[in-house]
N, C-alpha and C positions, 0 to 999 in steps of 0.2 A: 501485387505480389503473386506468384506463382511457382510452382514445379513444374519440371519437366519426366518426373520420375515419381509415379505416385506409390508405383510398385517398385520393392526392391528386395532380392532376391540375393541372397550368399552363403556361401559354406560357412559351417558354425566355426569358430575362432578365427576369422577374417575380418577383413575392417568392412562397416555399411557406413556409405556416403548416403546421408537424408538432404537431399537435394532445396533449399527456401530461397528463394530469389525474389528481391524487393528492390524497388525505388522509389525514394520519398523527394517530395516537390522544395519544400524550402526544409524539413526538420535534419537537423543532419547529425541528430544522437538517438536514433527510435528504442524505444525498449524492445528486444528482443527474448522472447517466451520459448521453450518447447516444453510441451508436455505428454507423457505418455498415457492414454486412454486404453485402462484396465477396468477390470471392476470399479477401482474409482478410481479418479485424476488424477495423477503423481508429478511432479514437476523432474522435469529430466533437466533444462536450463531456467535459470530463475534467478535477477539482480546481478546480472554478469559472471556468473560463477553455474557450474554444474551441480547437482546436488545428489543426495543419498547413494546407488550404486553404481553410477553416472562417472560420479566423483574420481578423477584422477585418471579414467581411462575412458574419456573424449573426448575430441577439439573442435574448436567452432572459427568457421572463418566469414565474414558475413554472418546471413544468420544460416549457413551452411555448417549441420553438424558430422562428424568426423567418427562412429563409435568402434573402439577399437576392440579387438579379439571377441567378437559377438558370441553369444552362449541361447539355448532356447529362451532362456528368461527374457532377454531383449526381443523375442519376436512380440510383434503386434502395432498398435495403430498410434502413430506420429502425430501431433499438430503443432506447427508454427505457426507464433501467434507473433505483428510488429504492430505497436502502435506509436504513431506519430504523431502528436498533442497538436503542433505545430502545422498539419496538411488538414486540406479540404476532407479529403477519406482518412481517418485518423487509428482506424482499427483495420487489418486485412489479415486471414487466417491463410492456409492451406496445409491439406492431410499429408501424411507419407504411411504405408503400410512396413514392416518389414517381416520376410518370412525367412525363413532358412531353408535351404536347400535340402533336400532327401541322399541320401548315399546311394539307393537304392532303384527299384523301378519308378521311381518319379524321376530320377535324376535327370540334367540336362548339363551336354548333351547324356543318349540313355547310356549305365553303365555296361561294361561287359565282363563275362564272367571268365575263371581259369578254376581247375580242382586240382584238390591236392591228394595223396593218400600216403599217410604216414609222412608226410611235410615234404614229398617228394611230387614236382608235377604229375599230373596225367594228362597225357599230349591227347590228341582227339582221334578218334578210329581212322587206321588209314584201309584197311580193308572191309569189305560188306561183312565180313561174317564175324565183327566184331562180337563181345559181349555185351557192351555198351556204347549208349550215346554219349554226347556233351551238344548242349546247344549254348552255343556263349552267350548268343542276345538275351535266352530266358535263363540261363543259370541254373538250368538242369540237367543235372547226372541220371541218364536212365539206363539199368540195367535189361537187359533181354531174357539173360539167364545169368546165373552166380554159382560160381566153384567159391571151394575152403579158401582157395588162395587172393578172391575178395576181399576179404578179412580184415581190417584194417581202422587206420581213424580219418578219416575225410573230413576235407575242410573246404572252405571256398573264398574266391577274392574276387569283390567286384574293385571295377575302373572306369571309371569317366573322363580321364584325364584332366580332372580338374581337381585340388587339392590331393590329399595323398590317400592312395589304393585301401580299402576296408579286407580284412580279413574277417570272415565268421568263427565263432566258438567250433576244433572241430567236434563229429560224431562220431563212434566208435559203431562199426557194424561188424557182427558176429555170422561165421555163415558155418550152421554144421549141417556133416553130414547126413546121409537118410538112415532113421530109425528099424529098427530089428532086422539088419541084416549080418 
């Protein structure tokens, strides 16, 4: 028995295919196990049925399981487990890990960024003597200098064009004027 995917990697509430591929010599009903290896062993499939949060929202075709609309909870370390009473090698494991994808600067591919201010774009300097930057690949806004009309609530969107675009909480910045004059 074997994977071909020991890593698997997805956007949280998508589906992870945990890849077990087996062939048995004469048994032709193996028990089929998976269990998820946390702090301690918890049975994800067990007696032909899925068990505790598992339940009702994964399929298994082979002993290939299906887990649907993934959450961080589901991330971590896979084992499928067939044994075959019936075969010469009567027990064969193999691991799958599953991790979830970052929104953010780990994301693949990397994300990129757009600002907002007061929900309205901000296009990127088209002349040198702007007041600010924008770098999309790092998703920073840098000012050079700042006038009152600054002011505003900023926000930012990253994209990777895989699942759907992240908005950040925005920030409110205040720009006043100079003092005793």
């Amino acid at each position: 028995m074997s994977t071909n995917r020991h890593k698997v990697e997805v956007e949280e509430f998508s589906d992870a295919v945990l890849l077990c591929l087996f062939h048995t010599e004469k048994d032709q009903n193996p028990r089929i196990e998976w269990k998820k290896k946390a702090k301690e062993v918890s049975f994800v499939y067990f007696n032909e049925r899925f068990r505790g949060p598992f339940e009702g929202r994964a399929t298994i075709d082979g002993a290939t399981v299906t887990l649907h609309k993934v959450t961080q909870e589901d991330a971590g370390e896979y084992r499928c487990e067939i044994s075959a009473s019936k075969d010469a090698v009567s027990l064969g494991e193999t691991n799958v890990t599953l991790n979830l994808r970052c929104r953010d600067q780990q994301s693949v591919p990397p994300a990129t960024y757009s600002w907002f201010k007061d929900n309205k774009p901000i296009n990127p300097p088209r002349h040198a003597n702007a007041t600010y930057l924008i770098n999309s690949h790092t998703g920073i806004l840098e000012f050079k200098a700042v006038a009152k009309e600054d002011s505003g609530r900023y926000s930012c969107l990253a994209s990777n064009g895989v699942g759907s675009p992240k908005m950040c909480v925005g920030k409110h910045m205040a720009i006043e004027g100079p003092r005793g004059r």
